[in-house]
N, C-alpha and C positions, 0 to 999 in steps of 0.2 A: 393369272385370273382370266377366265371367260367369260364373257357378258353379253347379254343379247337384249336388245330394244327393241320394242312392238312399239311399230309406230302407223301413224295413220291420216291418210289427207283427207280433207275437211273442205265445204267453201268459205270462204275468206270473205264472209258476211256476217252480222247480225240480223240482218234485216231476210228471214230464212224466207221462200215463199213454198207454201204445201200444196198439194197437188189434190186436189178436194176431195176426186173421184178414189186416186192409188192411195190413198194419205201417206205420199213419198214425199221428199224433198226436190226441188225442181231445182236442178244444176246445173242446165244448158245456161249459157252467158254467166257461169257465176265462176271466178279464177279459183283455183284451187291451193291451199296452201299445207305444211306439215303441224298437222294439229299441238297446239301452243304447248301443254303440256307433256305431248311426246319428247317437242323439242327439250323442255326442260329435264327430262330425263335423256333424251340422248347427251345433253350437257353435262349431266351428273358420272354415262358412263367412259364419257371422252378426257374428264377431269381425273377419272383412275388409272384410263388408258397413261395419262399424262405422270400421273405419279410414282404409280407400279409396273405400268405395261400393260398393260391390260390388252386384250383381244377384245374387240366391239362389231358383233353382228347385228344387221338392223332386218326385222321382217316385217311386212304388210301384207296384210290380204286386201284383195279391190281387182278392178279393173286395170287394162294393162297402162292407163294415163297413170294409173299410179307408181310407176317408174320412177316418176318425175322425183320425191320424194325422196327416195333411195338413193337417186343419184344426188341429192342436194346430203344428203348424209355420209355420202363419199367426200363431198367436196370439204365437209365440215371436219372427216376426221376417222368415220368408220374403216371397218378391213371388209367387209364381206357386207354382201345386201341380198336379200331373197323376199321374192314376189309371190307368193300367193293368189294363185287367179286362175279359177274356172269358172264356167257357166255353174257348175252343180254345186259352188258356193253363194249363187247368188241366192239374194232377199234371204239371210240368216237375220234371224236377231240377235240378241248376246249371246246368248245361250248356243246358238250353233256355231256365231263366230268364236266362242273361244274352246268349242271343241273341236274347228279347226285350227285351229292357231297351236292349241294343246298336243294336236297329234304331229303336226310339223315339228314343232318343238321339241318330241320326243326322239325325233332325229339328229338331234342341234345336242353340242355339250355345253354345258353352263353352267357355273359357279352361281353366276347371278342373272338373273329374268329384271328388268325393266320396262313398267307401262307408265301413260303419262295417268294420272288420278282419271281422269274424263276426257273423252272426246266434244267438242263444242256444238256437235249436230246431233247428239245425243240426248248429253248430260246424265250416263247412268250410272256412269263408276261402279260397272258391276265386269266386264272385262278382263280386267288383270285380276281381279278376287277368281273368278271364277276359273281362270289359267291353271290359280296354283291350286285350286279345291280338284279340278283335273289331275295334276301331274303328284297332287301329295305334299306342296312345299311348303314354309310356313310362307306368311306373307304378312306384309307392315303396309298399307295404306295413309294418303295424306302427307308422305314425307318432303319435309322441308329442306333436313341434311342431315346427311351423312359421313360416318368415317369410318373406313377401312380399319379394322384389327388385323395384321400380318401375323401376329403371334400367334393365333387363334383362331382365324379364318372367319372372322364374325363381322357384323355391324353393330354398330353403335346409331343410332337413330331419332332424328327429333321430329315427331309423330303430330300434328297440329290434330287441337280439337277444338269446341268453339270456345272453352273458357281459360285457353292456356295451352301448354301440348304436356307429350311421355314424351320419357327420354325411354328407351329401348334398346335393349341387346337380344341381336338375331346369328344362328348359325347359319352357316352359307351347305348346301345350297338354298337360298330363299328367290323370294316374289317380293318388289317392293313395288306401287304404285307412287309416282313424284310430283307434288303440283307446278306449274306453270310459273311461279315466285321463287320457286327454290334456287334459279340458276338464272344466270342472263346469257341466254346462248351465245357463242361465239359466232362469229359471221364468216362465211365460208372464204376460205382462201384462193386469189387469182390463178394459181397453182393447181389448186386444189381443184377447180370449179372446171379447168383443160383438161386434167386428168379424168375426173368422172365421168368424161363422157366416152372414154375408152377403156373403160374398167366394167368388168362382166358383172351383171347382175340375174344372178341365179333367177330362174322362174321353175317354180313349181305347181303343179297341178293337181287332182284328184288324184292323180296315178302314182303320184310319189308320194303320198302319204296314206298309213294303214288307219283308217278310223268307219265306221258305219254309216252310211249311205242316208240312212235313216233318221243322224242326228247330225246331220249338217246342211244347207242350202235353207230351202225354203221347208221341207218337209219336217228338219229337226228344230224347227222354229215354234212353237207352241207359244210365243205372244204374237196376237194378230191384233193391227190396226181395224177399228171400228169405223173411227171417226176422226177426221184431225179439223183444224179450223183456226185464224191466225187471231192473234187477240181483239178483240172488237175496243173501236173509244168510246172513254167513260168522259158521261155529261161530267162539267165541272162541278165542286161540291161548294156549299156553302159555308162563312164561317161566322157562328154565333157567338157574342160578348155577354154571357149570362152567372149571374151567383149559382150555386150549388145545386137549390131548389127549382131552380126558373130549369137549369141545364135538365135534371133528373126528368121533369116532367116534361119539356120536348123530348127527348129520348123514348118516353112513355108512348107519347102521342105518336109520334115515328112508327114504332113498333108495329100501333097498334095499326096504322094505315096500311103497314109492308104487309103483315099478316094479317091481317083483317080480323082482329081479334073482337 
């Protein structure tokens, strides 16, 4: 089996800060880490490696700091890492990042594609969907876990949704997105972490991949930030000890003050 993971570094904050003017995210001083749920799907395809054998490629597109990543996915367990990075990738939204991603990928063999469900600087969970609506695949979102059918080349899949999950049978080749709960990644080996740093990490650029010019970078990006702005504090609220009637009609009065009814 062949498996490839799209993974992706993120800052290793909550506390995000937006750039007013670019409405970008301001990264200078912020560490960089491999986005939670990637990791939990690179866990997912290291656990088949472990069972069946599996072959585990991991890709990124970013900047060239985003090495770092690949090579902490060597140290974890991967065979193969490939970088994604050129200038005429930059400022893609989703939409062009995964028309790049889709056309590298068209290079890559694969049984099976793995994204993590979202990136945490994001939160669109539209990514790995739209990979496999590029390349044709079927694709399972939200997955918790999974298991390998050797007999039949398939998964079997347990699909969360808010009021419970599906359980799901997929034929390979598919697209699966993994959330961050699903696995508790393994921690990279002392071995492992000496090696990675003398182990080739493919880099590829516009020139290696055949896709349009047009729908990738900044120009195949057709969502444009307006405005961004970080949440403002809210005065504290009050709480009222009232019967049914008394409650209805502050409510009423409320209203009518908010809206000036």
């Amino acid at each position: 089996m062949k498996i490839v993971v799209c993974i992706k570094q993120v800052p290793d904050t909550t506390e995000i800060r937006l750039d007013p003017v670019k409405g970008t995210l301001i990264r200078d001083g912020v560490p960089s880490i491999m986005n939670p749920d990637d990791k939990g799907g690179l866990e997912e395809a290291l656990k088949l490696k472990d069972k069946y054998g599996a072959h585990v490629t991991v890709i990124t597109m970013g900047p060239p700091q985003a090495e770092a990543i690949l090579r902490e996915a060597y140290a974890m367990g991967a065979d193969r890492a490939i970088l994604l990075t050129d200038r005429k990738f930059g400022g893609a939204d989703t939409l062009a990042t995964s028309n790049t991603i889709a056309a590298a990928l068209r290079n890559i063999e694969a049984d099976l594609i793995i994204a993590g469900r979202q990136a945490i600087d994001g939160d669109t969970a539209q990514v790995g969907p739209q990979i496999a609506e590029h390349l044709g695949l079927p694709q399972v979102s939200y997955v918790k876990e999974m298991e390998y059918n050797k007999e039949d080349n398939s998964l079997t899949i347990k699909r969360v949704v808010e009021d419970g999950y599906y359980l799901l049978n997929v034929q390979l080749p598919a697209l699966v997105t993994v959330l961050s709960e699903a696995n508790s990644p393994r921690y990279m080996r002392v071995k492992g972490i000496v090696e990675a740093f003398d182990r080739e990490v493919e880099v590829w650029t516009a020139d290696n991949v055949t896709v349009d010019p047009a729908v990738i970078g900044l120009a195949g990006s057709p969502t444009k930030v307006k405005k961004s702005f970080t949440k403002g504090a809210k005065q504290a609220g009050k709480v009222f000890e009232l019967d049914t009637k008394e409650a209805v009609n502050l409510i009423i009065e409320k209203l009518k003050e908010k809206f000036v009814i």
